[in-house]
Structure formats: structure tokens, C-alpha cells
PDB file of N, CA, C and O in Angstrom:
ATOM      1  N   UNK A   1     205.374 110.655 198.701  1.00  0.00           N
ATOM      2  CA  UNK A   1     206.530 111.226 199.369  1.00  0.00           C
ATOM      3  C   UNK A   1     207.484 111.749 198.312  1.00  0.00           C
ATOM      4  O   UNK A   1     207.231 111.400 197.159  1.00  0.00           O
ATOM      5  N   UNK A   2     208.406 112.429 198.486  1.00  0.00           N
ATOM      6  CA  UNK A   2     209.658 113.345 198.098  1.00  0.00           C
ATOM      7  C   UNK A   2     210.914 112.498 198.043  1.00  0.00           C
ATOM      8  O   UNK A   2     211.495 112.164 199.075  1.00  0.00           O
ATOM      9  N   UNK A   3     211.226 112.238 197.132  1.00  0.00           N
ATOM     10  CA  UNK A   3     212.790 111.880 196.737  1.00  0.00           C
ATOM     11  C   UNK A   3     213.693 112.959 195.751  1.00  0.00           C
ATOM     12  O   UNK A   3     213.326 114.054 195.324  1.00  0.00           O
ATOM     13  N   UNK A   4     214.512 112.520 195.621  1.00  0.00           N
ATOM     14  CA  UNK A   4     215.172 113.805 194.449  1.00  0.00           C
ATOM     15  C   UNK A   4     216.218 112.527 193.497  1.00  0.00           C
ATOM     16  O   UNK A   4     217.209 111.841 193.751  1.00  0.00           O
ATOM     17  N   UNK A   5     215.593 112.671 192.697  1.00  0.00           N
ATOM     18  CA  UNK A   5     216.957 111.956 191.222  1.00  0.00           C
ATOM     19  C   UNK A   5     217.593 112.426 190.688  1.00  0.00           C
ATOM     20  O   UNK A   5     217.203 113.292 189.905  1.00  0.00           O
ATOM     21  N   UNK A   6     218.822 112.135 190.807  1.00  0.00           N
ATOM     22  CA  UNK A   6     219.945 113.642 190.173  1.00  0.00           C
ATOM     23  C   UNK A   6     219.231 114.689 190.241  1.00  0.00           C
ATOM     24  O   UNK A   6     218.691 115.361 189.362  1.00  0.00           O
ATOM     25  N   UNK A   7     219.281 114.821 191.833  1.00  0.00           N
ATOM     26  CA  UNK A   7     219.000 116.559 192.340  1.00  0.00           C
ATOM     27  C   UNK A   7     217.234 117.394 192.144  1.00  0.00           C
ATOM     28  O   UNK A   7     216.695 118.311 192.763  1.00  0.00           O
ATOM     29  N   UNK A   8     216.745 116.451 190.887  1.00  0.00           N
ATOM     30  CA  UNK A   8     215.196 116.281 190.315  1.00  0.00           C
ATOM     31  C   UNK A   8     214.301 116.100 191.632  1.00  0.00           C
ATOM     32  O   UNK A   8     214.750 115.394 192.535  1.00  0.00           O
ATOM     33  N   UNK A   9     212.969 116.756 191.780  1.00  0.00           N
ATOM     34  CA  UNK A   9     212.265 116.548 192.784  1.00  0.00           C
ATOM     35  C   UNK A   9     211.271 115.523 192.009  1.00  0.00           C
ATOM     36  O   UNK A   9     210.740 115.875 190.956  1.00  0.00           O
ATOM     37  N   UNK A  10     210.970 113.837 192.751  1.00  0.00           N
ATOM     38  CA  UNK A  10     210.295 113.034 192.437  1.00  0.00           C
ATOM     39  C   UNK A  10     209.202 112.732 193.491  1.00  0.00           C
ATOM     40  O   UNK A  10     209.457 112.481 194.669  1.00  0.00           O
ATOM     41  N   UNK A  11     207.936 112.781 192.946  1.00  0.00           N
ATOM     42  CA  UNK A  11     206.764 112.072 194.328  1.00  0.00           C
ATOM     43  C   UNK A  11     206.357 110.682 193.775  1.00  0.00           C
ATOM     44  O   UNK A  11     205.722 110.415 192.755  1.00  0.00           O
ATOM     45  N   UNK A  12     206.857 109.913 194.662  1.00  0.00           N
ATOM     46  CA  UNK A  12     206.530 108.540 194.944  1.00  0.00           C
ATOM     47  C   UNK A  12     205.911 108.076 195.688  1.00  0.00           C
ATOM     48  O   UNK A  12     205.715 108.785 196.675  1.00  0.00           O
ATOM     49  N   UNK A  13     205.265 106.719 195.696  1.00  0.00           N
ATOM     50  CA  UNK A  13     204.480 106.289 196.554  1.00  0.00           C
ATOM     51  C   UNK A  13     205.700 106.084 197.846  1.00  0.00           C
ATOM     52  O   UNK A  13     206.923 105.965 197.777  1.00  0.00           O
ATOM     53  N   UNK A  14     204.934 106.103 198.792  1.00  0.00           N
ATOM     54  CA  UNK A  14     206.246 105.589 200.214  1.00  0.00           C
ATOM     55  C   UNK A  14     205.934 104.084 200.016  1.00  0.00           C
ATOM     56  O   UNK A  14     204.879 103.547 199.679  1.00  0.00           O
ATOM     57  N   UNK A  15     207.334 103.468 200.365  1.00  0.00           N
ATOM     58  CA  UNK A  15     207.163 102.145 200.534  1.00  0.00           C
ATOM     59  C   UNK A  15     207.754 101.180 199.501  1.00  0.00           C
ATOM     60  O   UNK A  15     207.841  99.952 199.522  1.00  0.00           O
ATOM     61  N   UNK A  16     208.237 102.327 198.348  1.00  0.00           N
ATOM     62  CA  UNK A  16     208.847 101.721 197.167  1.00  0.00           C
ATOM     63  C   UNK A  16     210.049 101.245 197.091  1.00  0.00           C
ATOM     64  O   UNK A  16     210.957 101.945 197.539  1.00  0.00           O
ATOM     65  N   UNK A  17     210.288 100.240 196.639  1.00  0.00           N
ATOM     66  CA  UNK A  17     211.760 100.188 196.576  1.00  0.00           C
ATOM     67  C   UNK A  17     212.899 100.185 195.142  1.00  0.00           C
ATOM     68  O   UNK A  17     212.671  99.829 193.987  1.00  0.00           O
ATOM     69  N   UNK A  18     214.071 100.689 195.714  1.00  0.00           N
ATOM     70  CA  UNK A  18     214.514 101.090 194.141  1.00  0.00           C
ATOM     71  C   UNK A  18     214.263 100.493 192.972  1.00  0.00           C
ATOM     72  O   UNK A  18     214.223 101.127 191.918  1.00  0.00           O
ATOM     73  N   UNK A  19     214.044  99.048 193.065  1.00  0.00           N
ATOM     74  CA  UNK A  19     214.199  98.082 191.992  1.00  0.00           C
ATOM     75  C   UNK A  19     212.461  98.954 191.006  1.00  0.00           C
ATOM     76  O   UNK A  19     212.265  99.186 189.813  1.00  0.00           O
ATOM     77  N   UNK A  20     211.751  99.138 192.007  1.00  0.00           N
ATOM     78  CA  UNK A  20     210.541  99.668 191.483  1.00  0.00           C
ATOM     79  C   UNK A  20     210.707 101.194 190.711  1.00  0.00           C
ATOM     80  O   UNK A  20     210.282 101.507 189.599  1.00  0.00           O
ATOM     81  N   UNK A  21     211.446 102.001 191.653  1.00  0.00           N
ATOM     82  CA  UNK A  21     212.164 103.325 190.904  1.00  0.00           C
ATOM     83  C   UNK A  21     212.314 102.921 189.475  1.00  0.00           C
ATOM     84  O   UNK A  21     211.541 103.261 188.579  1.00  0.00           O
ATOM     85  N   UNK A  22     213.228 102.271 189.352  1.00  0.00           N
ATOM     86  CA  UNK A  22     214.057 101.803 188.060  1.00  0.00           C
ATOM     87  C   UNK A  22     213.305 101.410 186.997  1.00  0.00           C
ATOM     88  O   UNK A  22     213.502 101.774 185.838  1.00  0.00           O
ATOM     89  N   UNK A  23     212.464 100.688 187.360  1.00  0.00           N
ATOM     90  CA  UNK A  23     211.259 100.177 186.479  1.00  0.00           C
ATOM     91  C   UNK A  23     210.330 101.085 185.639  1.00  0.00           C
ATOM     92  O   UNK A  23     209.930 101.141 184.476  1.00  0.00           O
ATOM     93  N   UNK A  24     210.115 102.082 187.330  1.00  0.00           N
ATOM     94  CA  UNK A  24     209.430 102.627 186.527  1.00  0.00           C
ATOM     95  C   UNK A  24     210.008 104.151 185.761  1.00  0.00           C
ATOM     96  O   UNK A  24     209.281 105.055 185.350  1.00  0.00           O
ATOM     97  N   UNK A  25     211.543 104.108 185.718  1.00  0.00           N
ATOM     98  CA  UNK A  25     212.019 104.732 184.814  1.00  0.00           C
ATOM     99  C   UNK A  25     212.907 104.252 183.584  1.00  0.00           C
ATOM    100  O   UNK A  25     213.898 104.754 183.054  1.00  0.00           O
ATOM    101  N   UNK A  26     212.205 103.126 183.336  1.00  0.00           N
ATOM    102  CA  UNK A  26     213.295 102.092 182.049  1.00  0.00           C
ATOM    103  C   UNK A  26     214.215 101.630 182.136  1.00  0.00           C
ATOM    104  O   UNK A  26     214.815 101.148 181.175  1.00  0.00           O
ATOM    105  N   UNK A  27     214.849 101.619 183.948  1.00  0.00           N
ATOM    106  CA  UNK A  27     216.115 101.814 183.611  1.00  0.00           C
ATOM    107  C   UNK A  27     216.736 100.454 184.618  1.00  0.00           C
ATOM    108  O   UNK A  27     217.943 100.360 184.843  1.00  0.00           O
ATOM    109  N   UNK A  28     215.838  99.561 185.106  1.00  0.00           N
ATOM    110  CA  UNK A  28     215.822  98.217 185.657  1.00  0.00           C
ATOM    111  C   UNK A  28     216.950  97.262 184.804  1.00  0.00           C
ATOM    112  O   UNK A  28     217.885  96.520 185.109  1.00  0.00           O
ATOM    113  N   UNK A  29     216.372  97.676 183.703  1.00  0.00           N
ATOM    114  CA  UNK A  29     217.118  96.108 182.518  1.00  0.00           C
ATOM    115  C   UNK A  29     218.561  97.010 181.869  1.00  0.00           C
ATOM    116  O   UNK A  29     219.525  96.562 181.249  1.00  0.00           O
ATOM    117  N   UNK A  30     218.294  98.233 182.235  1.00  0.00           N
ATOM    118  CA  UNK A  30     219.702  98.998 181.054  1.00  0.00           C
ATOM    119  C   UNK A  30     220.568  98.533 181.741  1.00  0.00           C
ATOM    120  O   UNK A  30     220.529  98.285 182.946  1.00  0.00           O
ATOM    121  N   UNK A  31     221.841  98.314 180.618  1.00  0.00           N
ATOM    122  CA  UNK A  31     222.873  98.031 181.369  1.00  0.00           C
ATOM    123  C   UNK A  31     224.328  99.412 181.383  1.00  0.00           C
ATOM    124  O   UNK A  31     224.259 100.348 180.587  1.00  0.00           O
ATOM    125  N   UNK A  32     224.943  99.351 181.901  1.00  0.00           N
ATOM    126  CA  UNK A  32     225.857 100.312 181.863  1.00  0.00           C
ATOM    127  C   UNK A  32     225.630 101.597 182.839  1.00  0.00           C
ATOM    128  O   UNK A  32     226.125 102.707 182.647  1.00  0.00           O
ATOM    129  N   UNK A  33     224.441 101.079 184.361  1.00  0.00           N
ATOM    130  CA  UNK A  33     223.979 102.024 185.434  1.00  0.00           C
ATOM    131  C   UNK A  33     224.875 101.871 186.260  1.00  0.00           C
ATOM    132  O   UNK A  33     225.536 100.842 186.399  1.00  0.00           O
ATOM    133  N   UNK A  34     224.989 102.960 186.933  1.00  0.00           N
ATOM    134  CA  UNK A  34     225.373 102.427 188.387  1.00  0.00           C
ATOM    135  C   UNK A  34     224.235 103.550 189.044  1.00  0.00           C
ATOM    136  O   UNK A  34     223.967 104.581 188.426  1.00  0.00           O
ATOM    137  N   UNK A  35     223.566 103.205 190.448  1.00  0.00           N
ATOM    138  CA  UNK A  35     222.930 103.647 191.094  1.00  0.00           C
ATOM    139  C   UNK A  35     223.449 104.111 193.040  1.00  0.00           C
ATOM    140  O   UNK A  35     223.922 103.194 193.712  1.00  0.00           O
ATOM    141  N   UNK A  36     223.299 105.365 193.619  1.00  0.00           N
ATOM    142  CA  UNK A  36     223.276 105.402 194.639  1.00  0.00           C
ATOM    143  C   UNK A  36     221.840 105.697 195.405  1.00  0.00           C
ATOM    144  O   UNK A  36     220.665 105.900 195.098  1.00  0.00           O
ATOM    145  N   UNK A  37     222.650 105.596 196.579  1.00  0.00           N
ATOM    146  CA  UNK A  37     221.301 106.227 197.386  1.00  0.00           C
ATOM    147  C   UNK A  37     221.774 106.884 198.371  1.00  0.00           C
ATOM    148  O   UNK A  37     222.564 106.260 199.079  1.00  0.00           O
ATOM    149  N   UNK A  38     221.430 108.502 198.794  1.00  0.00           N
ATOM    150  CA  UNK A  38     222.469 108.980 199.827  1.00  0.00           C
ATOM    151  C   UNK A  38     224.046 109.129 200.033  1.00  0.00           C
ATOM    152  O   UNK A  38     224.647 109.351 201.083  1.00  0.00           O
ATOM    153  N   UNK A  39     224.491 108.968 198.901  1.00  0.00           N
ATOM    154  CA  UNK A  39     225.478 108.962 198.849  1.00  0.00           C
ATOM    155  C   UNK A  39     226.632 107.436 199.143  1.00  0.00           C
ATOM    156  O   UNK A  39     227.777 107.384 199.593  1.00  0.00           O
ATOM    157  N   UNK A  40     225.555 106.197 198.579  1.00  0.00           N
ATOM    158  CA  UNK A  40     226.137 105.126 198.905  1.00  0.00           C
ATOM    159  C   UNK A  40     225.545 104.340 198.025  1.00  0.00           C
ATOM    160  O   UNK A  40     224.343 104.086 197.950  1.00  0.00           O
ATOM    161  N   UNK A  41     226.807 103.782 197.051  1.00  0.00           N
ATOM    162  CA  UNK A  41     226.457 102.817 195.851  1.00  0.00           C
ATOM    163  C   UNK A  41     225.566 101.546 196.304  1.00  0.00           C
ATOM    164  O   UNK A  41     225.864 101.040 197.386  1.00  0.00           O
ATOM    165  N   UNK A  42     224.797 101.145 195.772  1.00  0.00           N
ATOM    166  CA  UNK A  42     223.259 100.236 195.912  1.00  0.00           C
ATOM    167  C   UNK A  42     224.160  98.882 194.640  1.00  0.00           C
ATOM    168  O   UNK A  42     224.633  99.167 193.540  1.00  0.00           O
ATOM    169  N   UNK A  43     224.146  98.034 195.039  1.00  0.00           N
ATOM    170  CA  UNK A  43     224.919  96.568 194.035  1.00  0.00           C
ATOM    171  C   UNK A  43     223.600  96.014 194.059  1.00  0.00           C
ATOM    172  O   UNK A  43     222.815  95.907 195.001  1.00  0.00           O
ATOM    173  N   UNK A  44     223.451  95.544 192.369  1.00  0.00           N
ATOM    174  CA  UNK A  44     221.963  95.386 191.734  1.00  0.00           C
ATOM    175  C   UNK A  44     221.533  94.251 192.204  1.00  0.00           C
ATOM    176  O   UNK A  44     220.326  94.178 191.975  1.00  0.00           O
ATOM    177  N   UNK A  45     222.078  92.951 192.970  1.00  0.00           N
ATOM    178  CA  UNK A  45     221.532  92.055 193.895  1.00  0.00           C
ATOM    179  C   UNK A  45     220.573  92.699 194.904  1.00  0.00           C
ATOM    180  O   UNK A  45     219.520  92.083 195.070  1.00  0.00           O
ATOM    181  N   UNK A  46     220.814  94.260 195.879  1.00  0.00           N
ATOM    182  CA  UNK A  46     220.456  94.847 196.378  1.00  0.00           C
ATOM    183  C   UNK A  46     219.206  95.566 196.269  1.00  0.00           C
ATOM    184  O   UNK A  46     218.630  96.107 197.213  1.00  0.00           O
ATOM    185  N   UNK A  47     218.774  95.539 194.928  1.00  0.00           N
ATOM    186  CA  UNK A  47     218.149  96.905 194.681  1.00  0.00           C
ATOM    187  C   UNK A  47     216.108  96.895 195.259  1.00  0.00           C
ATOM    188  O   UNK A  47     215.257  97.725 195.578  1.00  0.00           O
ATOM    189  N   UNK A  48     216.206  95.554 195.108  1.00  0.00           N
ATOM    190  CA  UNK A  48     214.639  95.081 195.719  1.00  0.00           C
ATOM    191  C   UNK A  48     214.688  95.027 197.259  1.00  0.00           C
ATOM    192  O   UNK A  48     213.644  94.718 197.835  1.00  0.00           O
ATOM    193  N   UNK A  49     215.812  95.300 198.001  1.00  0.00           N
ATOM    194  CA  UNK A  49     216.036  95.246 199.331  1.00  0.00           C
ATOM    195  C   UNK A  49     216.101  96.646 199.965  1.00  0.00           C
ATOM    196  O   UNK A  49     216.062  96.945 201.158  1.00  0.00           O
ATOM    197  N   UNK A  50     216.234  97.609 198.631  1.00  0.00           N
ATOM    198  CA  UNK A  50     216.358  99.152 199.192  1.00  0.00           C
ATOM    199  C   UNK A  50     215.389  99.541 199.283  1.00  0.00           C
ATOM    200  O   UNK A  50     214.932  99.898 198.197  1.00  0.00           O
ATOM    201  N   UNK A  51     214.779  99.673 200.068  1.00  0.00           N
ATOM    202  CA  UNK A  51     213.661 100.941 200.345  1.00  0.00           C
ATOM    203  C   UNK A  51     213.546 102.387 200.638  1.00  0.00           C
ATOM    204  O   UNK A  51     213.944 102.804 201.725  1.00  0.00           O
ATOM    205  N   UNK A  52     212.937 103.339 199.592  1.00  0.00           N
ATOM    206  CA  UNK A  52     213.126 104.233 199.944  1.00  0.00           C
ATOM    207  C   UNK A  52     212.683 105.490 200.757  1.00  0.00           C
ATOM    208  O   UNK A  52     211.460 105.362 200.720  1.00  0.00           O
ATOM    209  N   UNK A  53     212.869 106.337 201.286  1.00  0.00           N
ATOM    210  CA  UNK A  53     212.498 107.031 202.292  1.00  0.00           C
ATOM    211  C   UNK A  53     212.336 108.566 202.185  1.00  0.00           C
ATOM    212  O   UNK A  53     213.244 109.205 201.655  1.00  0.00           O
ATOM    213  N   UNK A  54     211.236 109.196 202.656  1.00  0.00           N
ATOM    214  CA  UNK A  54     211.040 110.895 202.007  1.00  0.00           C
ATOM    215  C   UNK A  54     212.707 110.833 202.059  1.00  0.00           C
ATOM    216  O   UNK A  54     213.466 110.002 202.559  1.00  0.00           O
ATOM    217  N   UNK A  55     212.938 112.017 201.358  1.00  0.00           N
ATOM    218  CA  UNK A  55     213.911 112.830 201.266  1.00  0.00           C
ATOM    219  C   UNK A  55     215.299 112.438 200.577  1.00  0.00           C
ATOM    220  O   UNK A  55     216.173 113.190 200.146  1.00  0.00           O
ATOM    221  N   UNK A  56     215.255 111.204 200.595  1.00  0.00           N
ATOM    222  CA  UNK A  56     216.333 110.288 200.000  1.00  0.00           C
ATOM    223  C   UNK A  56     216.767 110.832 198.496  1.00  0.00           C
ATOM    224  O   UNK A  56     216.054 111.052 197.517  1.00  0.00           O
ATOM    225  N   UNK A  57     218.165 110.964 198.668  1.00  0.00           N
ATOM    226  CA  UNK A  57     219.030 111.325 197.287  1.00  0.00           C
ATOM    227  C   UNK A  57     219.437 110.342 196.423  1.00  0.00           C
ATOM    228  O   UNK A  57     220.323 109.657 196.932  1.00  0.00           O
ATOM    229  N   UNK A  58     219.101 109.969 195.192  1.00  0.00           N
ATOM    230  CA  UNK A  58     219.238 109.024 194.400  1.00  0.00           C
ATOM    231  C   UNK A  58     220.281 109.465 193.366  1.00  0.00           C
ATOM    232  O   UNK A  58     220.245 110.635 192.984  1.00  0.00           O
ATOM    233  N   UNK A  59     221.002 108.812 192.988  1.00  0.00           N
ATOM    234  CA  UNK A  59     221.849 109.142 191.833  1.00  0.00           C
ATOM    235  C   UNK A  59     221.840 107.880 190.767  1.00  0.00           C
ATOM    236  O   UNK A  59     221.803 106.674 191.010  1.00  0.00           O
ATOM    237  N   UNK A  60     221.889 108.626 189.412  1.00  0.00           N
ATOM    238  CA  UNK A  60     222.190 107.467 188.524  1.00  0.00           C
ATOM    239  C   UNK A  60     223.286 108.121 187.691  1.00  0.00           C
ATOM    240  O   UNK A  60     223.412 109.276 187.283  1.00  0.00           O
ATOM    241  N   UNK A  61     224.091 106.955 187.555  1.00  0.00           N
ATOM    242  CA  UNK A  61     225.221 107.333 186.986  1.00  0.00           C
ATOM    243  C   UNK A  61     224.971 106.270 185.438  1.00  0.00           C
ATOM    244  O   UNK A  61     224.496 105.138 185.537  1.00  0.00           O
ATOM    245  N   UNK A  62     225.333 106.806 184.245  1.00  0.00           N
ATOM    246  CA  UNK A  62     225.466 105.791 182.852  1.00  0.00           C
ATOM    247  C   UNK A  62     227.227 106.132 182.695  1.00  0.00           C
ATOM    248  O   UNK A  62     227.819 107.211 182.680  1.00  0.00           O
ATOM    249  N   UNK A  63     227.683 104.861 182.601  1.00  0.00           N
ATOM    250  CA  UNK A  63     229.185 104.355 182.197  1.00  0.00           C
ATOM    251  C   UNK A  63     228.714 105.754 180.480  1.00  0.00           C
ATOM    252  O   UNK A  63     227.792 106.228 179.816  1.00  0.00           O
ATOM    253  N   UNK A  64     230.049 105.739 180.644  1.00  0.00           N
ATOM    254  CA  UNK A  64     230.513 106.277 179.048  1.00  0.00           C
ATOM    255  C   UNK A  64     231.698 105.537 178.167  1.00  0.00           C
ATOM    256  O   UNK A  64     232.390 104.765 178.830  1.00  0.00           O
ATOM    257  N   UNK A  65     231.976 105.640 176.999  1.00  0.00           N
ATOM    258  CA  UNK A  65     232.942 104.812 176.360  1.00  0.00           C
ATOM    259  C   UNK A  65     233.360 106.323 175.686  1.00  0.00           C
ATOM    260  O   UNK A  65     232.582 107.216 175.351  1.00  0.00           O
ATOM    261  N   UNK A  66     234.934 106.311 175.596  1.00  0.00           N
ATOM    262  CA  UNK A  66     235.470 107.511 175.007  1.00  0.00           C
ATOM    263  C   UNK A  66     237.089 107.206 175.287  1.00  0.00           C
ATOM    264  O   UNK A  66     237.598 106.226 175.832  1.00  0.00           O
ATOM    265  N   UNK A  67     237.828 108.616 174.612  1.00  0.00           N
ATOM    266  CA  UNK A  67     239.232 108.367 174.998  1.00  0.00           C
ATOM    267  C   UNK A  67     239.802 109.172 174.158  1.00  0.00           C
ATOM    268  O   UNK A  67     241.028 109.278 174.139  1.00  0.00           O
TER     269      UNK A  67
END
């Protein structure tokens, strides 16, 4: 199935859930993510509970340090 990651067209298996996304983009253990889905922040207790669905909009956001 069809997801999009920052706007990116991704084919995934159906049935996955984000925590698996993440994994399998390195980005499970990084710290300094924040993640949505659809336009609704996902809290990393959550993320093995999200499942995702064709068409679903994912966002990853990385914190920055600056000033």
C-alpha cells in the first residue's frame, strides 16, 4: 500500500504499524523526533498502537538547536 513521508510516496506492507515505519527507517531509537500521522501528533508510548492505512500522511519532524 501507499503512504507518503514528508509528502515522499512510500509502498508498505498494509498492516504496519508506525513503530515498524520507524525502524525501518533508523529512526525508532533517534532521539529529538517528533512524528505525525494525518495531521495529528502520535506520543511514542503510542507508536506500536498506530496502524497505518493506504494513503496516510506521515510527518517527521527533527528538533533543531540554534539561536
Amino acid at each position: 500500500m501507499k503512504i507518503f513521508v514528508n509528502d515522499t510516496p512510500k509502498e508498505i506492507s498494509s498492516g504496519i504499524d508506525l513503530a515498524s515505519l520507524l525502524t525501518e527507517l533508523n529512526l525508532l531509537e533517534a532521539k529529538g523526533w517528533a512524528f505525525a500521522v494525518n495531521g495529528s501528533i502520535i506520543k511514542k508510548n503510542m507508536l506500536k498502537e498506530t496502524i497505518l492505512n493506504e494513503g496516510d500522511q506521515i510527518l517527521l519532524i527533527q528538533a533543531t538547536q540554534g539561536g
